[in-house]
C-alpha positions, 0 to 999 in steps of 0.5 A: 234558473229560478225555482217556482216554489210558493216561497219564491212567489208569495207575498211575505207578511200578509194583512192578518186580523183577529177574529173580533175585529169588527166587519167594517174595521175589516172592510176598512183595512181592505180598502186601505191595503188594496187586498182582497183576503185577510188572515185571521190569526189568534194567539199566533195561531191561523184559524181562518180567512175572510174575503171581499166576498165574504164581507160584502155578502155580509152586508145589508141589502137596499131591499131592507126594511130595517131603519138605518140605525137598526142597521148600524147597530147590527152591523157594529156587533158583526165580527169576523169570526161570525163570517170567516172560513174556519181552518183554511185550506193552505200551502207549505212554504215549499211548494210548487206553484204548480202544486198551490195552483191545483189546491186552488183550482180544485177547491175554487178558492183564489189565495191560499195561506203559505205556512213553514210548519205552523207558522204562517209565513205569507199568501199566495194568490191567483195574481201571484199564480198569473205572474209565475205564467208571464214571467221570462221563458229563461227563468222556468226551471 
């Protein structure tokens, strides 16, 4: 049988960025790697997280009356520390999903860092959550 802890359900190496990376380099890297929350780590410390949430919320409006270089030239100073959640709420590593899925629920937030002490070892996701939910009857313990 198998065991429904964080480690057995997260994704491993998750997509980190650092904190002066730049909010369309972020963008960028979203769209490339199909992901909706990137890691911020500096000094192989993580210190927060940015999500598709965030980086579009950050994003001019249409309604503005800024020229579009104005614009650009905002934007280009934009980095993620500006935008990030600091000191993101995350998981141990051996964890239930269970336990991972309460955090979530109860603090509406869709992914948590997974973490093996102080190191950061992955994330884990409402995707990941829905696939533990789907899987075979014979594999819950």
């Amino acid at each position: 049988m198998k065991k429904n802890l964080v480690r057995d359900w997260m994704s491993a190496n998750p997509h980190t960025i650092g904190p002066k990376t730049s909010l369309h380099d972020a963008h960028k890297l979203m769209r490339e790697r199909h992901v909706r929350r990137l890691l911020v780590v500096e000094n192989d410390k993580l210190i927060g997280i940015v999500t598709q949430g965030d980086v579009q919320s950050a994003e001019p409006s249409s309604a503005t009356s800024l020229s579009i270089f104005e614009l650009n030239y905002l934007l280009a100073k934009l980095t993620i520390d500006e935008i990030m959640t600091r000191n993101p709420i995350a998981v141990q590593a051996t964890a239930t999903v269970r336990d991972a899925a309460k955090l979530m629920l109860d603090n509406t937030i869709g992914g948590l860092p997974v973490m093996d002490g102080d190191k950061l070892v992955g994330i884990i996701t409402e995707s990941d959550i829905f696939r533990v939910l789907v899987q075979s009857p014979e594999e819950v313990e």
